[in-house]
VOPAGU-2260 file (C-alpha; in pm, 1 decimal, decimal comma):
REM VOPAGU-2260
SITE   aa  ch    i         X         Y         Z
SITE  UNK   A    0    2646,9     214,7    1695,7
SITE  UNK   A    1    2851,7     455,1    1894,6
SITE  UNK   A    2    2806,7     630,1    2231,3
SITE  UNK   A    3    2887,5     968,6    2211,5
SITE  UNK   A    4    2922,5    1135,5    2546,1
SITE  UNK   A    5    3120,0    1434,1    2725,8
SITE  UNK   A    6    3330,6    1390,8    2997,2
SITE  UNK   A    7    3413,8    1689,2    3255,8
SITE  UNK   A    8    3569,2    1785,6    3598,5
SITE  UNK   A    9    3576,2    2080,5    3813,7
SITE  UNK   A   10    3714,3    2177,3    4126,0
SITE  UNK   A   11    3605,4    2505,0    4396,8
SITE  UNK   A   12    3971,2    2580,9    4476,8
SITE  UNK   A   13    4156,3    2357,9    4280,5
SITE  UNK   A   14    4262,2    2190,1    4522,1
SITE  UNK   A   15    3967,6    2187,2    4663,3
SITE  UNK   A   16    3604,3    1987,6    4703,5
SITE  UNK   A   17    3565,6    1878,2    4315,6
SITE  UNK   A   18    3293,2    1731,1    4072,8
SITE  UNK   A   19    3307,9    1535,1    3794,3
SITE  UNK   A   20    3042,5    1387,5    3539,0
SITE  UNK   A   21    2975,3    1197,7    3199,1
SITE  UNK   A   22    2656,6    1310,0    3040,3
SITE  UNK   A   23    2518,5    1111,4    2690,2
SITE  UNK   A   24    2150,2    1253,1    2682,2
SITE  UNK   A   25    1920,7    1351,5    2975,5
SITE  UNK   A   26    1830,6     963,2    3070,7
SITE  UNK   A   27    2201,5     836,0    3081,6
SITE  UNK   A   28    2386,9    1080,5    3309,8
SITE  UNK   A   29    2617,2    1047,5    3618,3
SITE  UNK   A   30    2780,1    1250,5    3854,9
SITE  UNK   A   31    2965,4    1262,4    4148,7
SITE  UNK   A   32    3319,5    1426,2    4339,3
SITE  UNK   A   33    3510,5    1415,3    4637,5
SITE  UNK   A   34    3523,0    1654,7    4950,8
SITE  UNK   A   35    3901,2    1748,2    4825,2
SITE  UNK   A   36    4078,3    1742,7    4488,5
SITE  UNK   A   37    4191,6    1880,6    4155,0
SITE  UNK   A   38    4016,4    1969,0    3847,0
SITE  UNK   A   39    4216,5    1728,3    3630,5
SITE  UNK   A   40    4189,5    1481,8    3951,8
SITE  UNK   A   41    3788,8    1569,7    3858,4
SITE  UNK   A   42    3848,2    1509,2    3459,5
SITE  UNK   A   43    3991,0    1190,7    3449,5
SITE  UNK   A   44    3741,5    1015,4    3721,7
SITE  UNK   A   45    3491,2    1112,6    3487,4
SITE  UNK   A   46    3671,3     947,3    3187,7
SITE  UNK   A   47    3715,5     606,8    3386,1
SITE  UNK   A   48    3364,2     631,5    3560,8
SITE  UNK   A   49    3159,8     634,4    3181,1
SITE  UNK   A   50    3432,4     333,7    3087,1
SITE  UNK   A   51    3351,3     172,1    3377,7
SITE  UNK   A   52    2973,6     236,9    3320,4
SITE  UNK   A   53    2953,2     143,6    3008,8
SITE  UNK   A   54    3175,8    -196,5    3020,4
SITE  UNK   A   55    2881,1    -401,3    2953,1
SITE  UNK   A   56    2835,4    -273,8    2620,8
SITE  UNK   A   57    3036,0    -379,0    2284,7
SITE  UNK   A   58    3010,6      25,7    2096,8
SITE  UNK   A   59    3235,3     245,8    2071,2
SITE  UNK   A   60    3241,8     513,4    2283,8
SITE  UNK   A   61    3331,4     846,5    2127,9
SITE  UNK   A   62    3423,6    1139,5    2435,0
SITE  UNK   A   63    3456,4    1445,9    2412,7
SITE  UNK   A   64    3661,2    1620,0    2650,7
SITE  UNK   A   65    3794,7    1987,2    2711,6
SITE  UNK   A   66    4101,1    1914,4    2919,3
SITE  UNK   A   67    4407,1    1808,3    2650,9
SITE  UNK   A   68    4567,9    1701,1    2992,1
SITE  UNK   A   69    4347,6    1402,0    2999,7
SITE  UNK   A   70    4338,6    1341,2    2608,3
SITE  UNK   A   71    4713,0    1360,7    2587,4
SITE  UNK   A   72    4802,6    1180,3    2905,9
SITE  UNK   A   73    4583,0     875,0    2774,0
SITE  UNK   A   74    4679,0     881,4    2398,1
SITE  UNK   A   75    5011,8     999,9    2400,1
SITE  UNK   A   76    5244,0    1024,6    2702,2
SITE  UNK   A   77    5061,3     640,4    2924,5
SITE  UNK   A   78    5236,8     428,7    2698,8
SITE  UNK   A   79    5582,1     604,6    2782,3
SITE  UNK   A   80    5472,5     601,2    3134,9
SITE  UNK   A   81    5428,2     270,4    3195,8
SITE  UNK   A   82    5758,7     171,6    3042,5
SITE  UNK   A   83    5912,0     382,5    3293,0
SITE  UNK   A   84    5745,9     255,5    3589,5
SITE  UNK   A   85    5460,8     569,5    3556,1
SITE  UNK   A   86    5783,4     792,1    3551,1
SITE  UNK   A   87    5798,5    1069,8    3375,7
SITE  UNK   A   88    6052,3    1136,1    3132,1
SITE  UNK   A   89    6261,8    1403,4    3424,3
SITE  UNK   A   90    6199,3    1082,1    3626,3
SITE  UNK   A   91    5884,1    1246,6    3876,2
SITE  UNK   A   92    5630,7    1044,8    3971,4
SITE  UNK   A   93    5326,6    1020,7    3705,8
SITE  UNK   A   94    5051,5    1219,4    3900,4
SITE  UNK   A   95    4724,9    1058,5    3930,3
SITE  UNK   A   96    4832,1     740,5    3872,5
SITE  UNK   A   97    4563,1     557,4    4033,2
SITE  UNK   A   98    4317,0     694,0    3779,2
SITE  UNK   A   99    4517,9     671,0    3530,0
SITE  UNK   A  100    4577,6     285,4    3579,1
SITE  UNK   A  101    4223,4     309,3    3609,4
SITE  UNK   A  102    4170,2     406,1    3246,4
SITE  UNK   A  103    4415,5     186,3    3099,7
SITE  UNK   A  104    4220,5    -121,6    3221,3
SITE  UNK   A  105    3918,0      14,2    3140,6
SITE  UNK   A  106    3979,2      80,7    2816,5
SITE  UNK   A  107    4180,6    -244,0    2718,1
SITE  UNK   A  108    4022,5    -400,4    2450,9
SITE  UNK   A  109    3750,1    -150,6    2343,7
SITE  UNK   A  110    3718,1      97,1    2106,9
SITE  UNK   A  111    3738,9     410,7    2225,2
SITE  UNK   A  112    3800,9     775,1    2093,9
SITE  UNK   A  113    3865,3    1080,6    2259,0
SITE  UNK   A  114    3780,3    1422,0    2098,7
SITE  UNK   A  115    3837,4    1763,1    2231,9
SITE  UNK   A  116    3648,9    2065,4    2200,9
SITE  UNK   A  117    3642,5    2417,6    2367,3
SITE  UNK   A  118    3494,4    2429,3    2676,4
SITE  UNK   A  119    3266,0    2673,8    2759,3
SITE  UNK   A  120    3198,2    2731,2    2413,7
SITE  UNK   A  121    2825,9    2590,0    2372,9
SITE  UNK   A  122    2908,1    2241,9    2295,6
SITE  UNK   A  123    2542,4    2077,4    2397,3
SITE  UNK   A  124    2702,7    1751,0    2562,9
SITE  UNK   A  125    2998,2    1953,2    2745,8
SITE  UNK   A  126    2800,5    2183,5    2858,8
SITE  UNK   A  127    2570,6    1978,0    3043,2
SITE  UNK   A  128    2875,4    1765,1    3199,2
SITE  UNK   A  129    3040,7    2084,5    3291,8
SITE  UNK   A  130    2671,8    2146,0    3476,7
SITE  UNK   A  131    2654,8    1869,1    3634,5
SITE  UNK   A  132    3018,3    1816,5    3758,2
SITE  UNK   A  133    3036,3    2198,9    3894,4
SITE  UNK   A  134    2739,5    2146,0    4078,2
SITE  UNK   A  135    2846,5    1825,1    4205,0
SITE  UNK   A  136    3161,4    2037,3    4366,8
SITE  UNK   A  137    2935,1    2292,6    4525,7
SITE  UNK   A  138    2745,5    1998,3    4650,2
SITE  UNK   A  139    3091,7    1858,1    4867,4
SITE  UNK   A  140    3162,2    2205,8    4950,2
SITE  UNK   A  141    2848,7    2270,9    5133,3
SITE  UNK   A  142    2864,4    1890,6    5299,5
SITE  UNK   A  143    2585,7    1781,9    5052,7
SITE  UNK   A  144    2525,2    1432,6    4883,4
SITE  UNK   A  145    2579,8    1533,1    4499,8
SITE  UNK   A  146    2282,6    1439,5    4268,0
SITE  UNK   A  147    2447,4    1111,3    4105,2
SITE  UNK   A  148    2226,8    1068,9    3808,7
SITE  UNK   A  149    2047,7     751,0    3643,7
SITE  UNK   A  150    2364,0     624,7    3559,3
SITE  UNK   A  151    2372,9     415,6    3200,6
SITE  UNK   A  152    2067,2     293,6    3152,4
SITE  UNK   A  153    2211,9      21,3    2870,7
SITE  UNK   A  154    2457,6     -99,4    3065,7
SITE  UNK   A  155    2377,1    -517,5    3163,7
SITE  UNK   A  156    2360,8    -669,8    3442,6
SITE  UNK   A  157    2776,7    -831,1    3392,7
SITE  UNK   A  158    2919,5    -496,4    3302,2
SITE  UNK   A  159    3136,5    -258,0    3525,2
SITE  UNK   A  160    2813,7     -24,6    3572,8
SITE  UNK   A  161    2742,9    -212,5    3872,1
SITE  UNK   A  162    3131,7    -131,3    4001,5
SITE  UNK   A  163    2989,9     137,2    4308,2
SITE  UNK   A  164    3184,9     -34,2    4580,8
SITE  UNK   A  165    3347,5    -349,0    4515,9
SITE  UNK   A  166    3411,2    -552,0    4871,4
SITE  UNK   A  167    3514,9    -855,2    5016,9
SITE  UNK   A  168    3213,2   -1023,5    5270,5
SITE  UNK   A  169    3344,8   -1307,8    5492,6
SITE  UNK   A  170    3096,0   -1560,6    5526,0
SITE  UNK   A  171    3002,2   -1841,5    5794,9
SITE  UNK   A  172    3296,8   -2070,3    5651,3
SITE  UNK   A  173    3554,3   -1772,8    5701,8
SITE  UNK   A  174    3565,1   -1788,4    5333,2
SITE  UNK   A  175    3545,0   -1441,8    5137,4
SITE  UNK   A  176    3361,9   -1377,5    4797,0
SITE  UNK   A  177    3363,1   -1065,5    4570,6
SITE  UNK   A  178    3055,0    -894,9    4564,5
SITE  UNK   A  179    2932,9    -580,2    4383,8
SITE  UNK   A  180    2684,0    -337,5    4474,9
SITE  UNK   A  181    2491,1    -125,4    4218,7
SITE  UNK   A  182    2562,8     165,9    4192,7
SITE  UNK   A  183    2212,5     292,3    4085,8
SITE  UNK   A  184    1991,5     103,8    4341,0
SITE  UNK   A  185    1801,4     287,5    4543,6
SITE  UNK   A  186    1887,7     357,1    4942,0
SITE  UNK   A  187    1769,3     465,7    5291,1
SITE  UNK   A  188    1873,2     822,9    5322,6
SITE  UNK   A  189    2078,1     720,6    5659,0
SITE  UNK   A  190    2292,1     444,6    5462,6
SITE  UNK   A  191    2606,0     540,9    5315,9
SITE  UNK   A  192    2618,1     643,6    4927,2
SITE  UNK   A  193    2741,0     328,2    4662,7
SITE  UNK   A  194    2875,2     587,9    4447,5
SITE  UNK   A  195    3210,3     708,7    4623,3
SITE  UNK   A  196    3469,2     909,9    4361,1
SITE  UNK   A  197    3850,3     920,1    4417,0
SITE  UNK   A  198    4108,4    1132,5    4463,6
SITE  UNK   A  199    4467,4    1037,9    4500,2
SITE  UNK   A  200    4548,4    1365,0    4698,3
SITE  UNK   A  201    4508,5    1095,6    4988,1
SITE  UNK   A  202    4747,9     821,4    4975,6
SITE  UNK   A  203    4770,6     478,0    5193,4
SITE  UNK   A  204    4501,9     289,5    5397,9
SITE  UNK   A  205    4566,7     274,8    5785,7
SITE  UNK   A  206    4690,9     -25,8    5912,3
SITE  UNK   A  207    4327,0    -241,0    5982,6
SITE  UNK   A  208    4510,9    -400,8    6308,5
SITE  UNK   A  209    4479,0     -44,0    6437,6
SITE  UNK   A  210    4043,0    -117,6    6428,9
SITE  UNK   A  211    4083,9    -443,1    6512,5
SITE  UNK   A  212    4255,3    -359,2    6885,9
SITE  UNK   A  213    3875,6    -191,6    6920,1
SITE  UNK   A  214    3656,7    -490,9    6765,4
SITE  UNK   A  215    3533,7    -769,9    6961,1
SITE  UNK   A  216    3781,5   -1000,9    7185,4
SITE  UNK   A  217    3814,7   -1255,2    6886,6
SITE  UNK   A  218    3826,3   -1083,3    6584,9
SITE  UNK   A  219    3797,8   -1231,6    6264,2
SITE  UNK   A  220    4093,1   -1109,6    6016,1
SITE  UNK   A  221    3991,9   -1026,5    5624,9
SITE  UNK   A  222    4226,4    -909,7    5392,2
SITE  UNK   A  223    4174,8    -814,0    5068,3
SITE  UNK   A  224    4291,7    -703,8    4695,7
SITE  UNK   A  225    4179,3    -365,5    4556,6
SITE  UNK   A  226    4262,7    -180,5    4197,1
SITE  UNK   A  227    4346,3     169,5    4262,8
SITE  UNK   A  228    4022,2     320,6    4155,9
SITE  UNK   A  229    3861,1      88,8    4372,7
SITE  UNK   A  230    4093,4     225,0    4656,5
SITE  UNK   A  231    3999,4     533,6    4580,1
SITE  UNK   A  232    3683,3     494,5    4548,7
SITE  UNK   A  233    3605,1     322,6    4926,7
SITE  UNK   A  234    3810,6     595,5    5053,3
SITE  UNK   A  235    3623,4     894,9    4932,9
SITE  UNK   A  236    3317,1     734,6    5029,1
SITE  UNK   A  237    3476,8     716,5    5368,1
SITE  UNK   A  238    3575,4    1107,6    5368,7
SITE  UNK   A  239    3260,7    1197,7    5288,5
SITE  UNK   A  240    3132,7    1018,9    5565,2
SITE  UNK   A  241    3404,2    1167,5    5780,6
SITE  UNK   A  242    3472,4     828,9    5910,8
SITE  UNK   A  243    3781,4     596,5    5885,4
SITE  UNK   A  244    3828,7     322,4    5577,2
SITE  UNK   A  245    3807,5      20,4    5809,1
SITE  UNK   A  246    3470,6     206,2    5956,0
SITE  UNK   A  247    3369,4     208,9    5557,7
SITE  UNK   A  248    3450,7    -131,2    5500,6
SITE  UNK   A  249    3277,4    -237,2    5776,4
SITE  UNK   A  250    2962,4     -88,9    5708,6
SITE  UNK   A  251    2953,0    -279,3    5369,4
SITE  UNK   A  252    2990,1    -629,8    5523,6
């Protein structure tokens, strides 16, 4: 069996707030953006966020995408990337690297094939991606939570659909465990979204000592390990909040 899905990006501005989405059939669907980005920033968080939801699965996943940036820069020009340090060959900086790491983890070991067609051209899956990730933009731009979708409905219980914010939570031994939150479960409308997108227009985390000067008179330090998307993820979830990462962090524990 293979999944066949679209993958698509858009941004009001370019840079500028920006959607993305991965859309298989009306009942396995997802969507989201960040308050500011690009289009391709927009295309390949799409990519990694159906790899990522569909982890648990062993198919193939076949994706169709309209941006040949994204095809290209995962099929053809990562390899020679990575054995430059994600240089390019003029010796720039690889933009987007954090998503693009993303992908290549996501898709180690899997069999996956990208396919491009026209966009805007009536293509029944891209079309309703495009949909879904342009009105996810419009959705930032007017300081609106996006309609997220039901997510992959397939996915089980072990697989990377449940990666919506990955933290650390320090318990009564000072110990700290991994824990992940599901992305699709339902929440109060006053708690903060599980779903947050990246974009790597915003680079570095604030030094935490900075919040801990503010915490209680004996604070307790936690440090911890993320991957870039999941960086980037926990800090567009904090823009969009329009509070600090530490502020984020510390609403999930």
């Amino acid at each position: 069996m293979t999944i066949i899905a679209a993958a698509d990006g858009s941004a009001l501005g370019n840079p500028g707030p920006n959607g993305w989405a991965w859309y298989i059939d009306d009942d396995n669907w997802a969507a989201g953006g960040s308050p500011h980005g690009t289009n391709n920033q927009g295309e390949l968080q799409a990519v990694l966020e159906l790899l990522l939801a569909t982890a648990g699965t062993d198919e193939k996943v076949l994706i169709h995408c309209d941006s040949r940036y994204v095809i290209d820069s995962v099929t053809k020009w990562m390899p020679g990337w990575k054995r430059r340090g994600w240089r390019k060959s003029d010796g720039g900086p690889v933009l987007n690297r954090d998503l693009l790491e993303g992908i290549d983890e996501a898709i180690r070991g899997r069999d996956v094939e990208f396919s491009w067609v026209k966009g805007h051209a009536g293509h029944p899956l891209n079309e309703a991606a495009d949909e879904r990730a342009n009105a996810a933009a419009k959705a930032y731009q007017q300081k609106q939570e996006p309609r997220r979708g039901p997510g992959f409905a397939s996915a089980s219980d072990g697989g990377a659909a449940l990666a919506g914010a990955m933290v650390l939570e320090a318990d009564s031994g000072a110990q700290e465990r991994r824990v992940a939150e599901p992305v699709e479960a339902p929440m109060p409308a006053s708690s903060p979204p599980l779903w947050a997108e990246a974009s790597d227009l915003l680079d570095g985390l604030s030094d935490p000592s900075d919040s801990a000067a503010h915490a209680a008179s004996a604070p307790v330090e936690v440090q911890l390990s993320l991957s870039a998307a999941e960086h980037a993820r926990l800090r567009d979830r904090a823009d969009a909040q329009g509070i600090t990462l530490e502020e984020a962090l510390r609403r999930l524990i």
